[in-house]
C-alpha positions in Angstrom: 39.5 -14.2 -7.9 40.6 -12.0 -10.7 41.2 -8.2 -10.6 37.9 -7.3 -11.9 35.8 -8.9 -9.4 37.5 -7.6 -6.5 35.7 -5.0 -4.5 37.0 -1.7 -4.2 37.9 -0.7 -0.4 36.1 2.8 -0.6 35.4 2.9 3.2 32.1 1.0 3.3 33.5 -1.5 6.0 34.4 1.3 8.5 31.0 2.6 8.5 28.3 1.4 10.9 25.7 -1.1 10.3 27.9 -1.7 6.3 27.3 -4.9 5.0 30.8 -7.5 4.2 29.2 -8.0 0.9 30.5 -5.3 -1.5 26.9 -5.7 -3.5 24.4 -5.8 -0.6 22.4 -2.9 -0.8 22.6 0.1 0.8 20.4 1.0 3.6 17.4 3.4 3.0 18.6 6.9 3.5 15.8 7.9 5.8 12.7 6.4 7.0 10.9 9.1 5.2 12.0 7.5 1.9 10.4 3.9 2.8 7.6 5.5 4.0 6.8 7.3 1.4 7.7 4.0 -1.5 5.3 2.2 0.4 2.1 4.6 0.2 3.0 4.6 -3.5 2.4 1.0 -3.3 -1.0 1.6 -1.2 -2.1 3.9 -3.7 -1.3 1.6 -6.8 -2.9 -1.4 -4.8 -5.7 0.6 -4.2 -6.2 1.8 -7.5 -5.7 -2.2 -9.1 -8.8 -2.9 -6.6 -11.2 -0.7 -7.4 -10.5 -0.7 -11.3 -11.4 -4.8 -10.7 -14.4 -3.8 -8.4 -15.5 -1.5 -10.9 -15.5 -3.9 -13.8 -17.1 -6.4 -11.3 -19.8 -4.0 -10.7 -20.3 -2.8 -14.1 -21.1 -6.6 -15.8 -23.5 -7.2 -12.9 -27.1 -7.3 -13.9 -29.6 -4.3 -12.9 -31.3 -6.4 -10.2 -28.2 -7.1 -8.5 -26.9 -3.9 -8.8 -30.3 -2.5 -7.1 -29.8 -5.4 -4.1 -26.2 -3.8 -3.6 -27.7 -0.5 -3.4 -30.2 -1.0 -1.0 -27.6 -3.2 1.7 -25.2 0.1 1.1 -28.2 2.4 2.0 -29.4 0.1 4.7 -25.5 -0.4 6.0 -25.0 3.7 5.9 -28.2 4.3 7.5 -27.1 2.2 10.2 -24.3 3.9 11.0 -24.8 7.3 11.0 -27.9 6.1 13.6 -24.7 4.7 15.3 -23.4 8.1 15.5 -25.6 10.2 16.2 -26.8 7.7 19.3 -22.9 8.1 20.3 -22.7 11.9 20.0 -26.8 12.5 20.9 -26.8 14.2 17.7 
């Protein structure tokens, strides 16, 4: 092993839960930091989906587009009914 590849001891071994491997990662600094990387992620996910569903929906023809209408009016109906049985609203 030559010189340059050689890791530096800079005190990473005498902390706990450090890695033998001088280029392992470092552990996430705070759950709050993975937690919010991963509802970026949600949010682009979520945005690629309904950019597709809306370019689904917009190259359907209008008599398809009326059927998906009515089973979303039909499916809401339902379930506000649903509620207002559970709440006697």
């Amino acid at each position: 092993m030559t010189d340059i590849f050689k890791p530096i001891n800079d005190d990473r071994h005498g902390t706990p839960g450090a890695s033998s491997d001088p280029y392992a990662p470092a552990p996430p600094s705070s759950p709050a930091s993975t937690d919010a990387g991963r509802t970026v992620v949600a949010g682009v996910v979520g945005g690629v989906l309904s950019a597709a569903g809306y370019l689904v929906y917009s190259r359907l023809p209008d008599d398809q587009k009326e059927r998906l209408h009515q089973q979303v009016r039909t499916l809401v109906e339902s379930r506000v009914n649903e509620l207002r049985g559970r709440f006697n609203l």
